[in-house]
N, C-alpha and C positions, 0 to 999 in steps of 0.2 A: 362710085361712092368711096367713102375713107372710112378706114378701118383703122383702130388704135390696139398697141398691146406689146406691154411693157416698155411705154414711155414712146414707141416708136408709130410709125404712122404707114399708111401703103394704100396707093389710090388704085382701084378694081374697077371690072366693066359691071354693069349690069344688062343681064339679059334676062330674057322668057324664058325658061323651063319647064317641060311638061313634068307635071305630077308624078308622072309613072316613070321620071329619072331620079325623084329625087328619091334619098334615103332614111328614115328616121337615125338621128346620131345614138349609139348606145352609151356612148360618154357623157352625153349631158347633163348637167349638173340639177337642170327641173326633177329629173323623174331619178334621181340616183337612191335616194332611202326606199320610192315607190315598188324598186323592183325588186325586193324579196316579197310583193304580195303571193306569187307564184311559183316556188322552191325551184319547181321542175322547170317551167319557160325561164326562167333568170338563168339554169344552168345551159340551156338552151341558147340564151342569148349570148352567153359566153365562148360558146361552143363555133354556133353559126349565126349569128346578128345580121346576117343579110338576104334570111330565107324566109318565105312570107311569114312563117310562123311567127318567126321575130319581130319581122316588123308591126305583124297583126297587134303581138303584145307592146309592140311599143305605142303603136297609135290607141291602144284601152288605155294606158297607163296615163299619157298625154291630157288625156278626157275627165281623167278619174278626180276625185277631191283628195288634197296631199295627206291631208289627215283622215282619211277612210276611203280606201280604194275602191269598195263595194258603193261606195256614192258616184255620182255624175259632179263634178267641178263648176259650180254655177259663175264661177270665172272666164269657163273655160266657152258656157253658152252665150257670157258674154262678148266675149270676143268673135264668137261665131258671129252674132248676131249685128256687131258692127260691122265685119266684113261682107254680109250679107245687104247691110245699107250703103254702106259707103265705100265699100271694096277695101283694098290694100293701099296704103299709102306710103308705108316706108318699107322697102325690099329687104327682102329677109339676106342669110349667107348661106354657101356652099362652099365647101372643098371640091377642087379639080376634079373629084371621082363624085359628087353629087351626093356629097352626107352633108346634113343639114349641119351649119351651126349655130345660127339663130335663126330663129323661125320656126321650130318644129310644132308648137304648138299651131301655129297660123300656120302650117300649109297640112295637118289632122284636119285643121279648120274649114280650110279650101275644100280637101275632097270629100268632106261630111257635104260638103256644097254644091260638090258637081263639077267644081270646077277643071278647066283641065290645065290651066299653068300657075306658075305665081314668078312674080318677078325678083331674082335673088344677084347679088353679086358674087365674083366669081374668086377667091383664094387664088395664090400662085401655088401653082404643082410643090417649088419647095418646101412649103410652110412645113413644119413637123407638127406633129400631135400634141406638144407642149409649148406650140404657136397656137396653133387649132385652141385649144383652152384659154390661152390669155386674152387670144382674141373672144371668147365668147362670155368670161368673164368683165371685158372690156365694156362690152356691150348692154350685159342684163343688167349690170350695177348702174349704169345711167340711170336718173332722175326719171325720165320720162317712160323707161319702158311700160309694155302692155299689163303684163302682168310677172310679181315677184316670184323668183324660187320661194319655195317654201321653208320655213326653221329650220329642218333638219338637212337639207339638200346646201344650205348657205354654209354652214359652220362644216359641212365637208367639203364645200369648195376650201375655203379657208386653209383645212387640212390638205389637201391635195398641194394649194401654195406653197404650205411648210414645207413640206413633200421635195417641191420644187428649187428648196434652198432660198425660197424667198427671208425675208427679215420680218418681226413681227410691224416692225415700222413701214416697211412694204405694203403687206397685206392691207395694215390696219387704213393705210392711203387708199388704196385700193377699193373698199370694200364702204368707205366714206364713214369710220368707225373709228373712236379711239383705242389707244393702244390698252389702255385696261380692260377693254368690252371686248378685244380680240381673244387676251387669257380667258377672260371670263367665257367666250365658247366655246373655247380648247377644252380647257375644265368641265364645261357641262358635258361635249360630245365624249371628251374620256370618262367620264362617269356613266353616260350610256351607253357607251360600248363596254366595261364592266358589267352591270347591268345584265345586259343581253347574253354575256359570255357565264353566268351564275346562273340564270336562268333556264341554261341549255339541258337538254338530260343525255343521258346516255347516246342515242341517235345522233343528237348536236340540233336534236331541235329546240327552238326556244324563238323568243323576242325578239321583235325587227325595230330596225330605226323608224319606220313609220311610226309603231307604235307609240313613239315619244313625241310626234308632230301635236300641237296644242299645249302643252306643256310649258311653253317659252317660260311664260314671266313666272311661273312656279320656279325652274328650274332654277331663274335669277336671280330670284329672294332667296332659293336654298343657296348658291355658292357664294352671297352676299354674308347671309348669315356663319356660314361656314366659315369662310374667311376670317371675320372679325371673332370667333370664337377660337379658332385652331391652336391659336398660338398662347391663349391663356390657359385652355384645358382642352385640351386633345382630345380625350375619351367622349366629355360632353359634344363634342363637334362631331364625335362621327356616330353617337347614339342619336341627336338630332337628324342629323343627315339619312341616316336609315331609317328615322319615323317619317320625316316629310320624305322621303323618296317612297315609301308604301303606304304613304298619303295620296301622293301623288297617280300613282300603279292605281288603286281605288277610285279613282279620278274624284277626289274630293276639290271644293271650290279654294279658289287664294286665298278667299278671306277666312276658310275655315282649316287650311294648310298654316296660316299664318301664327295661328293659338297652338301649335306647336313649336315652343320656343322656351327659354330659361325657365320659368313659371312652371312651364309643365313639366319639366326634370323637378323640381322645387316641392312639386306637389306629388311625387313620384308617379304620374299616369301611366308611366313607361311599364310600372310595374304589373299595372294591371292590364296593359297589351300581351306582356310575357306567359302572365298567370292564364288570361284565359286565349290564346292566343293558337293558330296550328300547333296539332302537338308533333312533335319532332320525328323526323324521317329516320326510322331502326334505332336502332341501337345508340346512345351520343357518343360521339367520339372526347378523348382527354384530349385537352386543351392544351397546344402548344407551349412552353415559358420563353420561344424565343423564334426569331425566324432567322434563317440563315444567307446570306449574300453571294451567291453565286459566284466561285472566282476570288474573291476576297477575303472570304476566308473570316467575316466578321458576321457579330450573332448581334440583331437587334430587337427590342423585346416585341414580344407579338401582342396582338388587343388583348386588352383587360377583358375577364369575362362578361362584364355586361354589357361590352361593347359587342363581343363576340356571340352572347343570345342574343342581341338585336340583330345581327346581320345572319344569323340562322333563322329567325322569324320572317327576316324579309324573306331569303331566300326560298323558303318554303311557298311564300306568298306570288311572286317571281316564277316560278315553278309554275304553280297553279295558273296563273295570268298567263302563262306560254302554252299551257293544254287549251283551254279556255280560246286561246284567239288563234288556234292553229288552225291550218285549212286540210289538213290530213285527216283523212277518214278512212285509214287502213284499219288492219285487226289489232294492232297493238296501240291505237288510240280511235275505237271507239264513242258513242253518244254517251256510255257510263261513266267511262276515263274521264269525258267532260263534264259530265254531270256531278261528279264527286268534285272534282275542280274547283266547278262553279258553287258549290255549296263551300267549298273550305273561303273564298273572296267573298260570298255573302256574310258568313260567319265572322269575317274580319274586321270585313266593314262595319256592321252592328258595332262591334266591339269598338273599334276608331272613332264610331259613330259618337257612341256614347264619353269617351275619355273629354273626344276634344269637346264635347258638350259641356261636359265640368269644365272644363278649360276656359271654355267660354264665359261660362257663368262665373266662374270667380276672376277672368279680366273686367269684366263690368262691372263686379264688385271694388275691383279695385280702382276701376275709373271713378265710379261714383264717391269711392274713398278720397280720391286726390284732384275731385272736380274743384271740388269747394276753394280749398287752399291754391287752386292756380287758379280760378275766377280773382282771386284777389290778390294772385300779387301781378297780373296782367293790370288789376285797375291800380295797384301801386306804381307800376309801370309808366302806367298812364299820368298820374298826377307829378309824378317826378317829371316827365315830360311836358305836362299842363306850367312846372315852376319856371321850366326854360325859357316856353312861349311865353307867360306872363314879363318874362325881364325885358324879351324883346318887343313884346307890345309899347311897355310902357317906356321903354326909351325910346322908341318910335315914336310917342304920344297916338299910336292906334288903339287903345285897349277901347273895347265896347264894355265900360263898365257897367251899365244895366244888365246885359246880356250874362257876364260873368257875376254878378250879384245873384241870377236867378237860378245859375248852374248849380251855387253854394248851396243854396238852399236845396235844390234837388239830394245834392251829396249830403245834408246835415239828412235827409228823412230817411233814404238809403241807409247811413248809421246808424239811426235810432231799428230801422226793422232788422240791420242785421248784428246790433245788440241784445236786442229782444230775441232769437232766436239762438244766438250764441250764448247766452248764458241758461239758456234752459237745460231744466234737468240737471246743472253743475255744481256741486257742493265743493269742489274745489278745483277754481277755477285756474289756467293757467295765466303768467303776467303778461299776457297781448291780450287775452279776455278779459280778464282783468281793471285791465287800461280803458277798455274799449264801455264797460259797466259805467266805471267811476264815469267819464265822459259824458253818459247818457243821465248818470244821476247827478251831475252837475249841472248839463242843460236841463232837466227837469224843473233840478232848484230855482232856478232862472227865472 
């Protein structure tokens, strides 16, 4: 078989391998956010990756769904269940010492199966480990693979690239992505590893990258939004950004993540997240007036305080979300610890619940405000374009003048009902009602 990775190519044998040579890769970019479901086996895996224990966990993880590891991956049944029909059709890879680097899912696959080999080809003993990865990023980004890394495992290959000195023009070739959707996951996964790192308490426990898997097109809209607001008003850009990111945390839907936006600073909702919101952890600390630049010796000013109770809101939130989803059941996080947790996120939510409800209800209100006026300048639109096509009819000599005789008249009755409606109730009327009155009381007179 040929193998490709970084622009370069290399023809390998393929052979049989038994099962019980090959190795689950711990590098893998499938299962890389997956593997803090388990504190202790990840550090494990770090430790010794090639002792059953490891590989036990690598092959759960392999199985698992990307976005809830306590689930079975019904992708992952499906690929069983192909190979169980119709066998193995394209050979997986291995490294000279038999660590998987594509395939890992399908050869979990295999020995859920029974089977006792899978057909792989074979790397050259030189390759290095940053061969090893080009090539299996080479791989999983083709069109046709079985199935994708998941959102969070992709925007860390990504990073690993940069890692590698790549260019954002590299990758963004590479990964069959423009170069603006490259920043754009740099930006989200730096905003989640934030995130996670606020989250942590004392111990350093907190938040995993899994738990931002499903999130994607949330995440997009926030750093869309962001973007185009940053740079006219700062403060609004990262007060939003911390409402929809603990919108998000709450796993509220897009479309109700979205009614978080200019309107709702405008109608201050933010205010009533703050007022009735977790109440703050000890004591508040005073608020910085600057922050200082390490080294250079220069002072820039730190968040304005309302930005700064927004991101102490989250973070309390953040906190609570990290007890709440942890798998620690020692003495010093108990069922209570979670229990209080999980009320301070129910409590939240209510609360979010209801903002962006007004939120909502007064964008409808404002739709229904501005339906009317864009229903008609779409049909102004229209007739401005009806003038064009008429020139060219008729210098064609094609105009179907009956046909255009009976549209006018559709439009003269249209007028009159939405005359008759326009001027009710109006003692003073403005001069396009106005206009539109006289019109109707002239065709009257008629």
């Amino acid at each position: 078989m040929t193998v490709e990775w970084n622009e370069q190519k290399a023809h390998v044998d393929v052979i049989d391998l038994p099962l019980s040579k090959l190795y689950f890769n711990p590098s893998t970019h499938r299962i890389r956010a997956q593997r803090s479901h388990d504190a202790v086996k990840d550090a494990e895996l770090d430790q010794n990756p090639w002792s059953g224990e490891s590989q036990d966990y690598l092959r759960f993880l392999l199985q698992a769904s990307p976005t809830d590891t306590d689930l079975r991956d019904i992708e992952f049944d499906a690929l069983k269940d192909s190979l169980e029909e119709f066998g193995q059709n394209d050979p997986g890879l291995v490294t000279h010492q038999g660590i998987v680097v594509n395939g890992n899912t399908r050869a979990a696959a295999l020995q859920l199966l029974h089977k006792q080999s899978m057909r792989v080809g074979v790397l050259p003993e030189s390759f290095t480990w940053a061969d090893i990865n080009a090539v299996e990023l080479s791989l999983q980004l083709r069109r046709d693979h079985r199935r994708d890394y998941s959102y969070i495992n992709r925007i860390i290959a990504m990073e690993e690239q940069a890692a590698l000195g790549r260019t954002p023009e590299q990758i963004a070739k590479e990964f069959r992505i423009q170069v603006r959707t490259y920043h754009q996951e740099r930006w989200i996964l730096a905003t989640i590893r934030e995130l996670i790192k606020r989250s942590q308490d004392a111990a350093g426990g907190g938040l995993r990258l899994v738990d931002w898997e499903g999130a994607q097109e949330r995440l997009k809209e926030l750093q869309r939004l962001y973007v185009k607001l940053e740079t006219l008003d700062h403060d609004q850009a990262e007060i939003l950004k911390e409402l929809r990111l603990a919108a998000i945390l709450l796993n509220f839907s897009k479309t109700d993540v979205r009614y978080i936006n200019e309107d709702f600073l405008k109608e201050r909702l933010e205010q009533k997240l703050l007022s009735a919101g977790p109440a703050p952890e000890g004591r508040p600390e005073a608020k910085p007036t600057g922050v200082m630049i390490p080294g250079l010796g220069v002072e820039v000013p730190a968040d304005s305080s309302a930005v700064a109770d927004m991101k102490a809101l989250n973070d309390r939130l953040l906190r609570a979300a990290a007890v709440v989803r942890s798998r620690s059941e020692g003495p010093d996080l108990g069922n209570e610890a979670k229990e209080q947790a999980q009320s301070v996120l129910d409590d939240a939510k209510k609360i979010f619940d209801d903002a962006i409800e007004s939120a909502g209800r007064s964008a409808r209100l404002r739709k229904r405000k501005q339906l009317a006026p864009a229903r008609l300048a779409e049909a102004c639109a229209s007739i401005d374009q009806c003038v064009s096509d008429l020139v060219q009819a008729r210098t064609s000599r094609s105009l179907d003048e009956e046909a255009f005789d009976d549209a006018v008249i559709k439009l003269r009755g249209s007028l009159l009902k939405l005359a008759k409606q326009a001027g009710r109730g109006l003692h003073d009327p403005g001069d396009g009602v106005a206009w539109l009155m006289d019109a109707v009381a002239t065709e009257g007179r008629q």
